[in-house]
C-alpha positions in Angstrom: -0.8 22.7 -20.4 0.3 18.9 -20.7 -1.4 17.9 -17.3 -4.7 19.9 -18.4 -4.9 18.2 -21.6 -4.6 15.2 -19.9 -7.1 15.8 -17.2 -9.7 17.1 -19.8 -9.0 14.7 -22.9 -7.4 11.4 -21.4 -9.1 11.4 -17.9 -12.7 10.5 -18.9 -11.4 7.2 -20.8 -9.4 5.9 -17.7 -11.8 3.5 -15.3 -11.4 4.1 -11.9 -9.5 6.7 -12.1 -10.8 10.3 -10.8 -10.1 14.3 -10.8 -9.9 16.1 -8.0 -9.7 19.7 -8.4 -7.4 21.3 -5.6 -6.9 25.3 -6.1 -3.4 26.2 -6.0 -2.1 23.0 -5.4 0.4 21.4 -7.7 -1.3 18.5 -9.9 -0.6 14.8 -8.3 -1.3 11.4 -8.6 -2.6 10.1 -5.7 -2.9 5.7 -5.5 -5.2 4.8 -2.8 -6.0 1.1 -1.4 -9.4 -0.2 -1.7 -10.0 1.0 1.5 -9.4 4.3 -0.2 -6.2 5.0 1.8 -3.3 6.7 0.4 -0.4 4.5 -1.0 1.6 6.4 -3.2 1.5 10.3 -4.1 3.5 10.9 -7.8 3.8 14.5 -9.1 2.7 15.2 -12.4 4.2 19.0 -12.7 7.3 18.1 -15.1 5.7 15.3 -17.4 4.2 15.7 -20.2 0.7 14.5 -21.2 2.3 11.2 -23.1 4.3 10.1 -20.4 1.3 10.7 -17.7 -0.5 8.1 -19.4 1.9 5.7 -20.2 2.3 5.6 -16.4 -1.0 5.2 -15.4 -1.5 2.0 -18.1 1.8 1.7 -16.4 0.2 1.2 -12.9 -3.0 -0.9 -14.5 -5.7 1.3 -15.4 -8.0 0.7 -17.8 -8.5 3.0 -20.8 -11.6 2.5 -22.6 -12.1 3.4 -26.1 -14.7 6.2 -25.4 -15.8 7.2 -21.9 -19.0 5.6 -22.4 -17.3 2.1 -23.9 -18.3 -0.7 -21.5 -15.8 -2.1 -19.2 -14.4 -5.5 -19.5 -15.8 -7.8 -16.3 -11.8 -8.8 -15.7 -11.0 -5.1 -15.5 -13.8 -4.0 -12.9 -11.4 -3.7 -10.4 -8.0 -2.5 -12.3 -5.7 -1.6 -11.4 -6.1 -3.2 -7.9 -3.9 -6.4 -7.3 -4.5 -9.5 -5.2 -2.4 -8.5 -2.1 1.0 -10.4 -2.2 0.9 -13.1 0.5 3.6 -13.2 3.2 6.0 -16.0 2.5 8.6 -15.7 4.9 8.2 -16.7 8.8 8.8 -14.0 11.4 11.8 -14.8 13.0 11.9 -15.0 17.1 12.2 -11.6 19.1 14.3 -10.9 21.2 12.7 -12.7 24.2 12.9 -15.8 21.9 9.1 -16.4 21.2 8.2 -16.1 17.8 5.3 -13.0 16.9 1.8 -14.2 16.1 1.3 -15.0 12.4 -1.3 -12.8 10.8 -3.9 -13.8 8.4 -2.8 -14.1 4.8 -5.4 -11.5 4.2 -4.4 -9.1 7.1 -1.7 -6.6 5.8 -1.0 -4.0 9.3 0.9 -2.5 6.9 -1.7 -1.1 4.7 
């Protein structure tokens, strides 16, 4: 009942953030990149509707005062972050050249 009144009542005030209705499977969070590939999968079964959303302001979503309330032009995007930049240099393999650098934008990892 917590994760229903969540979905129905909290939901619709969240930007960017969507419901997708899965029969029989048990309710999830799923964080996708902006390539809409799947980060992060957090199960919602055992919380209750306050700490649901605490953890998706949590993660950067934007909650709007009404679901029709305008969204702020810095929150467009939210909760999506500038991906981090690789600081450290690779070190030399093993036959003692050093990898190619990527791009600071190119994350294979992603």
């Amino acid at each position: 009942p917590q994760v229903k009144a969540f979905v129905t009542q909290d939901i619709p005030l969240y930007h960017n953030l969507e419901m997708k209705h899965l029969p029989g499977a048990d309710p999830e969070l799923v964080l996708l990149s902006l390539r809409y590939e799947e980060l992060e999968r957090i199960p919602l079964s055992d919380m209750t509707r306050e700490e649901i959303n605490q953890l998706v302001q949590e993660l950067g979503f934007y909650r709007k005062e009404t679901p029709d309330a305008p969204v702020p032009e810095e929150f467009q995007f939210a909760p999506a972050k500038p991906l981090p930049i690789l600081l450290s240099p690779k070190a030399p393999t093993a036959d003692g050249k050093t990898p190619p650098k990527h791009d600071e934008e190119e994350h294979p990892d992603l």
